[in-house]
DSSP file (Angstrom, degrees, kcal/mol; ACC not computed):
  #  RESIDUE AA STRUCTURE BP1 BP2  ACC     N-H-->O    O-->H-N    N-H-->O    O-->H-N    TCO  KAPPA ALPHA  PHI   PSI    X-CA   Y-CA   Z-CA
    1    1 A X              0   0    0      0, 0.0     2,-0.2     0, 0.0    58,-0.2   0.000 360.0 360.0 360.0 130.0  -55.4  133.0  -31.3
    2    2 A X        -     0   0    0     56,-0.1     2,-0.3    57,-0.1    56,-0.2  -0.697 360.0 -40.2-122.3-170.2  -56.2  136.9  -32.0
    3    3 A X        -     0   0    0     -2,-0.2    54,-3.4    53,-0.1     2,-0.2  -0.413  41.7-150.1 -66.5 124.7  -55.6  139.8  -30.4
    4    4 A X  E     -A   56   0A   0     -2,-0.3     2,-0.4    52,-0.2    52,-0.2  -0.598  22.1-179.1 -76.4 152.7  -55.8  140.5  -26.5
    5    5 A X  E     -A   55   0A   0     50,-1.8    50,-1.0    -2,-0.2     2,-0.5  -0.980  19.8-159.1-145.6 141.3  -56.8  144.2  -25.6
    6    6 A X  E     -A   54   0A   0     -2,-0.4     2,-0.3    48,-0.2    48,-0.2  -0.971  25.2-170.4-122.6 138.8  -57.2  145.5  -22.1
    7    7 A X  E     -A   53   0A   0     46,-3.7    46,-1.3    -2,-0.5     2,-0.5  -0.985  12.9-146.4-121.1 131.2  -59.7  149.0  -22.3
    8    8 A X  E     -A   52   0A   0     -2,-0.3    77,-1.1    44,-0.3     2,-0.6  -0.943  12.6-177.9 -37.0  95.9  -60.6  151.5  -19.9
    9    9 A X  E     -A   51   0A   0     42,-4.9    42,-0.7    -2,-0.5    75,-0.2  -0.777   6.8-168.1-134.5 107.6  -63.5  153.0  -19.8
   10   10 A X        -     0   0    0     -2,-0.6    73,-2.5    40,-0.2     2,-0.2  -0.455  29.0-138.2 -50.3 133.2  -64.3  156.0  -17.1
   11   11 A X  B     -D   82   0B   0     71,-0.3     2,-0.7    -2,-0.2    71,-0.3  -0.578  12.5-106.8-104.2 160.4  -67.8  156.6  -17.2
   12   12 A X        -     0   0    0     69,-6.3     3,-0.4     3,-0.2    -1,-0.0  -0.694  52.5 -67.8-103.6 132.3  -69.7  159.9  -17.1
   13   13 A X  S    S-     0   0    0     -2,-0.7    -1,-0.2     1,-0.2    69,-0.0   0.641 115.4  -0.4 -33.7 147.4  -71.3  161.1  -14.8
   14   14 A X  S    S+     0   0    0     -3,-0.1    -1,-0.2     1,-0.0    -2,-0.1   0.530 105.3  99.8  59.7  14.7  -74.5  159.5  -13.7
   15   15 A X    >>  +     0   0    0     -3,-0.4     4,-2.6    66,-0.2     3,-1.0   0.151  41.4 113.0-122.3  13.1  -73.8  157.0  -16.3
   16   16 A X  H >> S+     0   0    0      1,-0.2     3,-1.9     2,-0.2     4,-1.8   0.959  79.3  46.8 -30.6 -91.1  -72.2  154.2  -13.9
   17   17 A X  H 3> S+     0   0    0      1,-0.3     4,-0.6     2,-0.2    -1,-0.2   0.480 111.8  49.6 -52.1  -1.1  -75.0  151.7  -14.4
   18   18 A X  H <4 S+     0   0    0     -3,-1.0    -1,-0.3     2,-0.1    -2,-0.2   0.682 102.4  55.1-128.8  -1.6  -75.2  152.0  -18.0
   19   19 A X  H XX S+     0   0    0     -4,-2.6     3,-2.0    -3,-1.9     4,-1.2   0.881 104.5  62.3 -25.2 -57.4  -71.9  151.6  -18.8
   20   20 A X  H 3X S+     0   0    0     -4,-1.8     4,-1.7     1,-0.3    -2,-0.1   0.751 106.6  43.0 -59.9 -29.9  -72.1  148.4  -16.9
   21   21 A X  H 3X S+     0   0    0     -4,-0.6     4,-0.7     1,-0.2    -1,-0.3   0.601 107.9  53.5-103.5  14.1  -74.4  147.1  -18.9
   22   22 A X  H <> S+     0   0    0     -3,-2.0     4,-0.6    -4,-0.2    -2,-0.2   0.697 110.0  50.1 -76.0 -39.0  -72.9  148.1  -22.1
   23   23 A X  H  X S+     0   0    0     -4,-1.2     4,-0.6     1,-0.2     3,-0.3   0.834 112.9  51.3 -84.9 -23.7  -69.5  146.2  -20.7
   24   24 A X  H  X S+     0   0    0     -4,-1.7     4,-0.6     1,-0.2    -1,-0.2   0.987 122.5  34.5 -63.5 -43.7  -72.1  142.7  -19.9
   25   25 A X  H  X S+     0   0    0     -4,-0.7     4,-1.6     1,-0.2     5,-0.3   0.470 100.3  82.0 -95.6  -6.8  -73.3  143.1  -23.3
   26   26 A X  H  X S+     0   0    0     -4,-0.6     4,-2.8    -3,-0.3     3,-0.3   0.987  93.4  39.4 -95.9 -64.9  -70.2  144.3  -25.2
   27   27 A X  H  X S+     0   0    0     -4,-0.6     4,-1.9     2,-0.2    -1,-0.2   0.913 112.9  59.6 -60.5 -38.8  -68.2  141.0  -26.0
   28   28 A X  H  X S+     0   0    0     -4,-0.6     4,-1.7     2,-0.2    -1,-0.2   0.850 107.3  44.0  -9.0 -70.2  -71.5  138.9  -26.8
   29   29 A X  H  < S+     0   0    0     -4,-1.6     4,-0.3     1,-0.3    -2,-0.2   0.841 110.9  57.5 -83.2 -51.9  -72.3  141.1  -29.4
   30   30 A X  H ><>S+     0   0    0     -4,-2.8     5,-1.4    -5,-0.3     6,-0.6   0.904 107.5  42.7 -55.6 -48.1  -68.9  140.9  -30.2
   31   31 A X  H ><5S+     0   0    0     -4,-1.9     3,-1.7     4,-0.3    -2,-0.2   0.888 106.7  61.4 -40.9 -58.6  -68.9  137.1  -30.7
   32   32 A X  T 3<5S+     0   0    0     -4,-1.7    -1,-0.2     1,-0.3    -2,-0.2   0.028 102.0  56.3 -77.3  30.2  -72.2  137.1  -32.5
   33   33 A X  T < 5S-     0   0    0     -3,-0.6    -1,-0.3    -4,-0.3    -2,-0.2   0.199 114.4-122.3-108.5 -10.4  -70.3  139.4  -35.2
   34   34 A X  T < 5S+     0   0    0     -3,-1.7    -3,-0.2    -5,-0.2    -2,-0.1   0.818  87.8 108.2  68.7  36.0  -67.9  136.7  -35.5
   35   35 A X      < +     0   0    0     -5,-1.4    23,-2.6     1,-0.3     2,-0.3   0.438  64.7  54.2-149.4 -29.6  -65.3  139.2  -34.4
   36   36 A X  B    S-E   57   0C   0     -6,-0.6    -1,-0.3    21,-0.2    21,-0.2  -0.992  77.9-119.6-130.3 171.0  -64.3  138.1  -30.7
   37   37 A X        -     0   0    0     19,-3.0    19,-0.2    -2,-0.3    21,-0.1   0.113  24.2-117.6 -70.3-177.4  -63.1  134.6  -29.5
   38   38 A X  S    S+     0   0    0     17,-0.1     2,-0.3    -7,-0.1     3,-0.1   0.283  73.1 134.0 -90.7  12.7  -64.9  132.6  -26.9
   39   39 A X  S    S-     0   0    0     17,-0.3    17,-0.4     2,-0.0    -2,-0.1  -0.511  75.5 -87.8 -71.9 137.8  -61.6  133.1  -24.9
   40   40 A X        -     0   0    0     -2,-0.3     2,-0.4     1,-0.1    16,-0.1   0.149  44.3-132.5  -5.0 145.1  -63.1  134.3  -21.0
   41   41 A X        -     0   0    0     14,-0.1     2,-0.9    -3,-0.1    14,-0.2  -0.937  14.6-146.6 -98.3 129.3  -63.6  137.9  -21.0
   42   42 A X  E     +B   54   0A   0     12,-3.0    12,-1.2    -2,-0.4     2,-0.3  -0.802  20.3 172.1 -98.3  94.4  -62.1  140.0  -17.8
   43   43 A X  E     +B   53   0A   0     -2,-0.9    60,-1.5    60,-0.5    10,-0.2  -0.964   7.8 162.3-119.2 162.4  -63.9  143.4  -16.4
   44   44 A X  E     -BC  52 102A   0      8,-1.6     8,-3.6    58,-0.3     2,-0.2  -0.896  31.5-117.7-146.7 175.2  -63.1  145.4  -13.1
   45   45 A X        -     0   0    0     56,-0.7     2,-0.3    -2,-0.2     6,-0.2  -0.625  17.1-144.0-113.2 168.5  -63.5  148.4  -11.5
   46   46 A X    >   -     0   0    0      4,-0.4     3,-1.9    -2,-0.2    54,-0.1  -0.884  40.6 -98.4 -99.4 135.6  -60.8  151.0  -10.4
   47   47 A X  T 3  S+     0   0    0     -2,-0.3     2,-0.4     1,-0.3    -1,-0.2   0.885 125.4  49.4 -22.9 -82.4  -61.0  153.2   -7.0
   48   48 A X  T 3  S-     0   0    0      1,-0.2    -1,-0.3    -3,-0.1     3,-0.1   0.615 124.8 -95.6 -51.5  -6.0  -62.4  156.1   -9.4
   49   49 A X  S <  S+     0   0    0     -3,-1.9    -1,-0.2    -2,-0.4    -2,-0.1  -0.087  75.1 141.3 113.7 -44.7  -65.1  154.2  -11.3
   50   50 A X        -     0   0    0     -5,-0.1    -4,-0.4     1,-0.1     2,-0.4   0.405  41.8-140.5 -62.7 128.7  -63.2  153.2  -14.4
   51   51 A X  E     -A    9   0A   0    -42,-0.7   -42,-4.9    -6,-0.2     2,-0.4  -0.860   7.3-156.3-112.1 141.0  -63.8  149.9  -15.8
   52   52 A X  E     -AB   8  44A   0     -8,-3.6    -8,-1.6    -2,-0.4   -44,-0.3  -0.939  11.8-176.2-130.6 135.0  -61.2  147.8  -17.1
   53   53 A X  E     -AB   7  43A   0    -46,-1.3   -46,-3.7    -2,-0.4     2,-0.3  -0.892   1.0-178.0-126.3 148.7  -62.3  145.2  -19.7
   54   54 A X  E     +AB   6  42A   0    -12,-1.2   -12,-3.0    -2,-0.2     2,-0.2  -0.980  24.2 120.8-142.5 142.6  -59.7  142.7  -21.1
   55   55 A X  E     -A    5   0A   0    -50,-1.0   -50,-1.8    -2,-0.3     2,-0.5  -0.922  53.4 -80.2-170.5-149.8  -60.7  139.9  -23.8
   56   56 A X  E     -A    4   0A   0    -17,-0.4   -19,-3.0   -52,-0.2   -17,-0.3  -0.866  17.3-143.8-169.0 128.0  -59.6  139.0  -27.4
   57   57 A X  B     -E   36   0C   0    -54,-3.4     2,-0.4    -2,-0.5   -21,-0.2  -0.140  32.8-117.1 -59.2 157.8  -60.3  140.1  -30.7
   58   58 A X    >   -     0   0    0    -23,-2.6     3,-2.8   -56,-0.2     4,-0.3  -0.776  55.6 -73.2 -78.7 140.1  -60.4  137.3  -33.3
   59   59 A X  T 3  S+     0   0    0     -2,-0.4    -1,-0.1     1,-0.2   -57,-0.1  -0.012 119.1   9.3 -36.8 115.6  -57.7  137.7  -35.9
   60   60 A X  T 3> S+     0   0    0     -3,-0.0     4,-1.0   -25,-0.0     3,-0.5  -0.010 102.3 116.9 109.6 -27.5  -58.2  140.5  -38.4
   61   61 A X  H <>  +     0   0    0     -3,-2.8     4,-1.6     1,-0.3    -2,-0.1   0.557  59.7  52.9 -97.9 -43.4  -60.9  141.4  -36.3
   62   62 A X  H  > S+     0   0    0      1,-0.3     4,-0.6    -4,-0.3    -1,-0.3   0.992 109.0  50.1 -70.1 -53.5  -60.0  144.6  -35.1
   63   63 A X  H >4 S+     0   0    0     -3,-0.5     3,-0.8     1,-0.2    -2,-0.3   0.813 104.7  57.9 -38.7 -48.4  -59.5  146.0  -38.5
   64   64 A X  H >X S+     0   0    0     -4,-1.0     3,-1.5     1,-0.2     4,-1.2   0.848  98.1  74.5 -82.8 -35.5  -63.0  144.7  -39.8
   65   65 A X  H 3< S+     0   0    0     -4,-1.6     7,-0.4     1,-0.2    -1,-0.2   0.561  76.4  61.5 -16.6 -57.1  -64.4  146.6  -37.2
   66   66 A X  T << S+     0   0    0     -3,-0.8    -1,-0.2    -4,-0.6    -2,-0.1   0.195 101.8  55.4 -54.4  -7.0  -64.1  149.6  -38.1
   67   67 A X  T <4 S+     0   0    0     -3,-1.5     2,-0.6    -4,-0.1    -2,-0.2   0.320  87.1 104.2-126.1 -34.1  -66.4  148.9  -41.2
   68   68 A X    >X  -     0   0    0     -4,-1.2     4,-2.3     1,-0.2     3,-1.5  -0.509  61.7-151.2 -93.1 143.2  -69.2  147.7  -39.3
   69   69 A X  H 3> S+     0   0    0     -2,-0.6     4,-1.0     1,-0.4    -1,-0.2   0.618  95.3  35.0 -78.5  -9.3  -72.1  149.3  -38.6
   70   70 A X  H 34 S+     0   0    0      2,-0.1    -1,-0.4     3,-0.1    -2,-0.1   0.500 114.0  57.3-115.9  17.3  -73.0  147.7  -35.3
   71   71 A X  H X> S+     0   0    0     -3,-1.5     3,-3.6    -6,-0.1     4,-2.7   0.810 112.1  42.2 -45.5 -89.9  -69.7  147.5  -34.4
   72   72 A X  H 3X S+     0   0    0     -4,-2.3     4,-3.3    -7,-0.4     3,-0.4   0.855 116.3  50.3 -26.8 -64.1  -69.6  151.5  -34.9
   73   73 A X  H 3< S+     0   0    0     -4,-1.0     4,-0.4     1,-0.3    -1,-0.3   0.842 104.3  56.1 -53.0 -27.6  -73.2  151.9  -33.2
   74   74 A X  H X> S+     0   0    0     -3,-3.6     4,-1.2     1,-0.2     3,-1.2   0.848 116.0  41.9 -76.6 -22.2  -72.1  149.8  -29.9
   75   75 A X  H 3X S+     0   0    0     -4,-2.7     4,-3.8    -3,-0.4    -2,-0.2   0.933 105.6  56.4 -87.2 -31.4  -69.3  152.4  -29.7
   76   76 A X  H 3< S+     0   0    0     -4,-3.3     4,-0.3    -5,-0.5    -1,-0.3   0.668 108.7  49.6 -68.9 -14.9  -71.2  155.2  -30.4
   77   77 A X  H X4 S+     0   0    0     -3,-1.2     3,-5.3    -4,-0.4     4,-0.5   0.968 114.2  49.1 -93.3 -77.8  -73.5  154.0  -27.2
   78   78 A X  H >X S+     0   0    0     -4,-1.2     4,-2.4     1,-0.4     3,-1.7   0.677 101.3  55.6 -48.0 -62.8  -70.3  153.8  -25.3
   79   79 A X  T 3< S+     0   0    0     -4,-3.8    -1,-0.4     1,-0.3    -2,-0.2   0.826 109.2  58.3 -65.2 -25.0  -68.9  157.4  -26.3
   80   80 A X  T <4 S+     0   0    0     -3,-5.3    -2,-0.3    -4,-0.3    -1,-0.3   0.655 116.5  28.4 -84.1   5.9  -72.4  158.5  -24.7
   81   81 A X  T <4 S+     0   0    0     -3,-1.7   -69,-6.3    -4,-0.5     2,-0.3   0.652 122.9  27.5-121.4 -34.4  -71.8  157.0  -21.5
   82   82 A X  B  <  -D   11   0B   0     -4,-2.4   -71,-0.3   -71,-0.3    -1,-0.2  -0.914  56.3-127.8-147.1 171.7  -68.1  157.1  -21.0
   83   83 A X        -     0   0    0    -73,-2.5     2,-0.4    -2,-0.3   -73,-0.1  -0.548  37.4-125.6-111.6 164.7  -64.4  158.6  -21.7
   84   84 A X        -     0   0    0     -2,-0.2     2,-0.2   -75,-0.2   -75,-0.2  -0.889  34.1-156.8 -97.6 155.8  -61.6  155.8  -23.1
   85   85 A X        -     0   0    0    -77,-1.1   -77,-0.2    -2,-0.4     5,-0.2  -0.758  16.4-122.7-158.9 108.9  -58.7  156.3  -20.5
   86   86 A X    >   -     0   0    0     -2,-0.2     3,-3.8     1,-0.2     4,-0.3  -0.041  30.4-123.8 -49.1 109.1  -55.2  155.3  -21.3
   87   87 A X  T 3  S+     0   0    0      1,-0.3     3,-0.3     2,-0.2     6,-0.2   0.565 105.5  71.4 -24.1 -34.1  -54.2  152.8  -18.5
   88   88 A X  T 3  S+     0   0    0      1,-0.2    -1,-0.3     5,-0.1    -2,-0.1   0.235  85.8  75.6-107.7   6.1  -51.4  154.4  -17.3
   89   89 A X  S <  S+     0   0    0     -3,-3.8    -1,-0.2     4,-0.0    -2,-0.2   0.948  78.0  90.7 -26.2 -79.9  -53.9  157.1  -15.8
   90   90 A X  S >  S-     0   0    0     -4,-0.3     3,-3.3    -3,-0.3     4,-0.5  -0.034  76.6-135.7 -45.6 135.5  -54.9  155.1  -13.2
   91   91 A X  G >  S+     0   0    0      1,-0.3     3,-1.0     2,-0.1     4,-0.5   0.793  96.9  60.0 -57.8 -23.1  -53.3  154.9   -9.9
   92   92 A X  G >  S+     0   0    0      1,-0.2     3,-0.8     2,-0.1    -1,-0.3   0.719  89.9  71.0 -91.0   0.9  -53.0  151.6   -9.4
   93   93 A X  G <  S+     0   0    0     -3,-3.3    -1,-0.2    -6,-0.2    -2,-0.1   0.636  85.6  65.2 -89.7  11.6  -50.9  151.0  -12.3
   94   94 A X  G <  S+     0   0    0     -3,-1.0    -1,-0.2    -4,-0.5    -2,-0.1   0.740  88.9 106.7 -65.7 -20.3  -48.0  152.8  -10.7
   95   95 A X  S <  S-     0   0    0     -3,-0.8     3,-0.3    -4,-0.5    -3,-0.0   0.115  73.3-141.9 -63.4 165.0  -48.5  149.6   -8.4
   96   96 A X  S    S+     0   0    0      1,-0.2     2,-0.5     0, 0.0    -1,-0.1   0.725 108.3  25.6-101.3 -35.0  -45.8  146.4   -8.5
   97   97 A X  S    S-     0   0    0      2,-0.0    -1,-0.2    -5,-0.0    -4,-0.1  -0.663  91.7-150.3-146.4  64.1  -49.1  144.4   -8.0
   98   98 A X        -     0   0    0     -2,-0.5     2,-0.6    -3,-0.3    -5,-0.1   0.008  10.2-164.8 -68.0 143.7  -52.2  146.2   -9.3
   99   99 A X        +     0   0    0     -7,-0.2     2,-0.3    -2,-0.0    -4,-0.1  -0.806  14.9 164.0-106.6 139.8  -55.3  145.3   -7.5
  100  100 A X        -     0   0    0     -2,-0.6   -54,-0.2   -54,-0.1    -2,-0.0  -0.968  43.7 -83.2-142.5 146.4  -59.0  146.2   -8.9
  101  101 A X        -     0   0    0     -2,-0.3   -56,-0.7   -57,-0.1     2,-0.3   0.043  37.1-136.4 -12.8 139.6  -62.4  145.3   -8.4
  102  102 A X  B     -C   44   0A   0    -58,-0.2     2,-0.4     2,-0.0   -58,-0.3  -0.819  23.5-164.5-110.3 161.5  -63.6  142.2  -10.1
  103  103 A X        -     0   0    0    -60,-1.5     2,-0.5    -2,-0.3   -60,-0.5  -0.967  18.4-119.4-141.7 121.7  -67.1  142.5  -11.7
  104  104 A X              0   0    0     -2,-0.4   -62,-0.1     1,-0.2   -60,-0.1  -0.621 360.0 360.0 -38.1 104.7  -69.1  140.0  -12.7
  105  105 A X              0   0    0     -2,-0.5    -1,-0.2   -64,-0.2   -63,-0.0   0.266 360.0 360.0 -92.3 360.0  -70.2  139.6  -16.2
């Protein structure tokens, strides 16, 4: 068991489609770091755009993260394409029963 994390990520403009394939690519690359589990990985969309990824770090994992250099470089792809956006932004989590796109990965 590690850590679960659910992310936001608004994208910037014109930068839809390559977010998306930053968010297909993003827990892979994370696995073949040794760094997330194999547990299912979750993305959807919001009414605005915002893409909501949920999956789960391997223990320690988050922390070790921060030290690696293609860890750092996938984020750095990520900060050119999109904003992080604090869940409780979005409208639908005012909702009893929030609904979002589902997206294939």
């Amino acid at each position: 068991m590690g850590d679960m994390v659910i992310v936001g990520y608004r994208p910037k403009p014109g930068c839809d489609a390559a977010l998306l394939e930053l968010v297909r690519t993003h827990v892979p690359e994370l696995r073949a770091l040794g760094l997330a589990t194999d547990r299912p990985t979750l993305a959807m969309k919001a009414q605005d755009g915002t893409i909501i990824e949920v999956f789960e770090w391997c223990t320690g994992a988050i922390a070790t993260a921060h030290h690696n250099s293609d860890v750092l470089a996938m984020w750095g792809r990520y900060a050119q394409v999109c904003d992080y956006v604090p869940l409780q932004e979005l409208p639908e989590m005012a909702q009893m029963f929030a609904q979002f796109v589902p997206i294939d990965l």
